[in-house]
C-alpha positions in Angstrom: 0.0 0.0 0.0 1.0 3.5 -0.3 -0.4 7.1 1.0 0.4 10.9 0.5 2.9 11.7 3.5 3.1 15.9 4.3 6.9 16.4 3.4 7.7 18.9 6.2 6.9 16.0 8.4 10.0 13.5 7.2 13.6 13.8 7.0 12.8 15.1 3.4 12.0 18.1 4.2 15.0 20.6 2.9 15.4 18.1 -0.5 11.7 18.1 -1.4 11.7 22.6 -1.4 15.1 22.5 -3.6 14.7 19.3 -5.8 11.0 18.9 -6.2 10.7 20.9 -9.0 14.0 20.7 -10.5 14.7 20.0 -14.1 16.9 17.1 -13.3 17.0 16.0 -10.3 18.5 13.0 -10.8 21.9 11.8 -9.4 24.1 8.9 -10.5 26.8 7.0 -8.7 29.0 4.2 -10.1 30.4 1.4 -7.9 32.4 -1.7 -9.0 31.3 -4.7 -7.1 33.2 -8.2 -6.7 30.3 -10.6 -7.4 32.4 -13.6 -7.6 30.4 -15.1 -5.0 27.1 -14.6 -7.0 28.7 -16.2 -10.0 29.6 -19.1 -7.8 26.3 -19.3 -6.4 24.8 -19.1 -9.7 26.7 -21.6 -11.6 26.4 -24.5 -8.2 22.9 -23.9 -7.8 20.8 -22.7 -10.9 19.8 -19.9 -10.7 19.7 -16.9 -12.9 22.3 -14.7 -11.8 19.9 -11.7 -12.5 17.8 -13.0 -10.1 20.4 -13.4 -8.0 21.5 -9.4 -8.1 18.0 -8.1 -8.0 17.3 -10.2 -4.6 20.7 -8.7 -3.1 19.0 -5.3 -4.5 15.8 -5.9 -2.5 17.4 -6.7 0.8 20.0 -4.0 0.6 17.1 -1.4 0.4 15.2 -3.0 2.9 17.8 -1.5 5.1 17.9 1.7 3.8 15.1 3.8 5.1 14.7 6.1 2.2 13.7 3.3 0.3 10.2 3.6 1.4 9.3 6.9 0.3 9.1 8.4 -3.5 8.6 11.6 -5.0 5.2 11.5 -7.6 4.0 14.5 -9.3 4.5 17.1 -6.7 3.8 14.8 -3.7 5.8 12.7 -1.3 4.5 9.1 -0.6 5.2 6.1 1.9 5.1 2.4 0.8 5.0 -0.2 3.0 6.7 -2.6 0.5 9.8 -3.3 -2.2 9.3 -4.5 -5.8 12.0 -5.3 -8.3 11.2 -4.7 -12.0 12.5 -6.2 -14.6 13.4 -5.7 -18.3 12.6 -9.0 -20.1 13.0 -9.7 -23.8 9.6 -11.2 -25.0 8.7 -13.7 -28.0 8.5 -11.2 -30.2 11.7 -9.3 -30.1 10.8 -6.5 -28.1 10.9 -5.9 -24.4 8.5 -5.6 -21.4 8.3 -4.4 -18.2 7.9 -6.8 -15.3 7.3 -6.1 -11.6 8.3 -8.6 -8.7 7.6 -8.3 -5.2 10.7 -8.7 -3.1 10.4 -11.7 -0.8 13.2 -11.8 1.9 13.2 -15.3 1.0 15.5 -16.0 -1.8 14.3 -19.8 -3.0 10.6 -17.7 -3.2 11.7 -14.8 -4.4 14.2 -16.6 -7.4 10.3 -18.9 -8.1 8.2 -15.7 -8.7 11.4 -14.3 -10.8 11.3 -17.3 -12.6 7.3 -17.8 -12.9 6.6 -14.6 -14.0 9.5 -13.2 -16.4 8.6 -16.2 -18.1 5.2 -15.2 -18.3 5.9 -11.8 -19.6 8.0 -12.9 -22.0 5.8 -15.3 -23.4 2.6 -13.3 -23.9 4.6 -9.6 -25.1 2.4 -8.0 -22.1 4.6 -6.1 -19.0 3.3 -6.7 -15.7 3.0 -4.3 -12.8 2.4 -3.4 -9.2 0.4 -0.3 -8.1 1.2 -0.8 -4.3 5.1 -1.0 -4.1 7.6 0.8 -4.4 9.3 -0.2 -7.5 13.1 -0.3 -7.8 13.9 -0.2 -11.2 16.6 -2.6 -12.9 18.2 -2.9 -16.4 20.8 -5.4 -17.5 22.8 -4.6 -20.7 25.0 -8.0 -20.8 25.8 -8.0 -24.2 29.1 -5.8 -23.7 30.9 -4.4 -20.8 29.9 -1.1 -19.6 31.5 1.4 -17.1 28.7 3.5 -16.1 24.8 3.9 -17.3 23.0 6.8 -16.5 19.5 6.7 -17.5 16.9 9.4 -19.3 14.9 11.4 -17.1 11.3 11.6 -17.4 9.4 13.0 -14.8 6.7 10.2 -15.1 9.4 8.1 -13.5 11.0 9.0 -10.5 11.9 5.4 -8.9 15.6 4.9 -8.1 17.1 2.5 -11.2 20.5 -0.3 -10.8 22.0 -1.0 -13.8 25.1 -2.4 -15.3 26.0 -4.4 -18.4 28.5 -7.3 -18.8 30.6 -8.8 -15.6 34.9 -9.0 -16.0 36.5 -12.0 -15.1 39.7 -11.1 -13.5 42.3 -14.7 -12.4 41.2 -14.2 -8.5 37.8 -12.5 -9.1 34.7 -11.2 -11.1 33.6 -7.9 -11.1 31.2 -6.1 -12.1 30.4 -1.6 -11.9 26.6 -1.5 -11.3 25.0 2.4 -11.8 22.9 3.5 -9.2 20.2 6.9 -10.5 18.1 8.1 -7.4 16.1 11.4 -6.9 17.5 13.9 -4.8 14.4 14.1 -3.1 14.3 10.3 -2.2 17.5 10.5 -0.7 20.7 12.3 -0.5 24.0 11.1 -1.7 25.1 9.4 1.4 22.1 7.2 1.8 22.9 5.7 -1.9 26.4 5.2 -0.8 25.5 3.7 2.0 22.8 1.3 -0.2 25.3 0.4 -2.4 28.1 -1.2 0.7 25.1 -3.0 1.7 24.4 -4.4 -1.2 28.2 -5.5 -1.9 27.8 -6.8 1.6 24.6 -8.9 0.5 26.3 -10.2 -2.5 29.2 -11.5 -0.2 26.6 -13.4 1.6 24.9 -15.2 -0.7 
């Protein structure tokens, strides 16, 4: 679920009066992550190493506060929950949009990946939640990429991960992942602060 919040009642305060009606206020920040345990993980156990990142994703921002709330047309809201959402290449050649609620659990979050990015793909038609906040992701794989930074649109504000093609190094695998926020949503030290957890999460896997 989500509802208006009054902004001079958060943290958001100060950002909401200078960014809210900015012409771009969107910030990138670029981070190189060792993923060589997700790769491991991957390969031993089956799963889509996609799924794998965007799970990590999910339970970095759980811990991140700003998270939960999200600039829309003007107005600040709060949202009680976390979806991931997904590029997928459908049947047809073209892409779609698909939304997944995280799931803390990973085996239940890596069977709805699974269930229903194969369902978008399949019938060409994105899927999407109303009552989540919706972290956006987009993997370019077919070549390696040192930064993404995303178009602007102020129909969507939501905070996008991105990165394109991991590097296998002899002792490791890495990979730089771009991270575009609103300024509103958070400040620069809450995104840095989301993106060591998230290295964190991938060590864990």
């Amino acid at each position: 679920m989500k509802h208006e919040i009054d902004p001079q009642s958060t943290s958001r305060a100060e950002a909401f009066s200078l960014w809210m009606t900015s012409p771009m206020p969107m910030v990138t920040l670029t981070k190189t992550f060792d993923i060589s345990r997700a790769v491991k993980v991957s390969k031993k156990r089956g799963i889509k190493l996609n799924a794998l990142l965007c799970w990590c994703i999910g339970k970095a921002a759980m811990q991140v506060e700003e998270f939960f709330t999200l600039p829309e047309q003007g107005k600040l809201y709060r949202y009680d929950a976390l979806a991931i959402n997904i590029i997928v290449n459908n049947a047809k050649g073209g892409i779609n949009s698909c939304d997944i609620a995280f799931d803390a659990d990973l085996i239940k979050f890596v069977s709805d990946y699974d269930a229903l990015t194969s369902k978008v793909a399949a019938e060409c038609a994105s899927s999407f939640l109303d009552d989540a906040m919706i972290i956006g992701t987009s993997a370019v794989v077919h070549t390696e990429l040192d930064c993404i930074v995303n178009q602007y649109t102020d129909k969507f504000s939501n905070p996008m991960v991105m990165w394109g093609k991991y590097r296998k190094h002899w002792l490791k695998t890495t990979l730089p992942i771009s991270f575009q926020f609103h300024h509103v949503q958070m400040d620069g030290g809450h995104a840095a602060l989301f993106l060591e957890r998230l290295q964190q999460e991938i060590r864990k896997l």
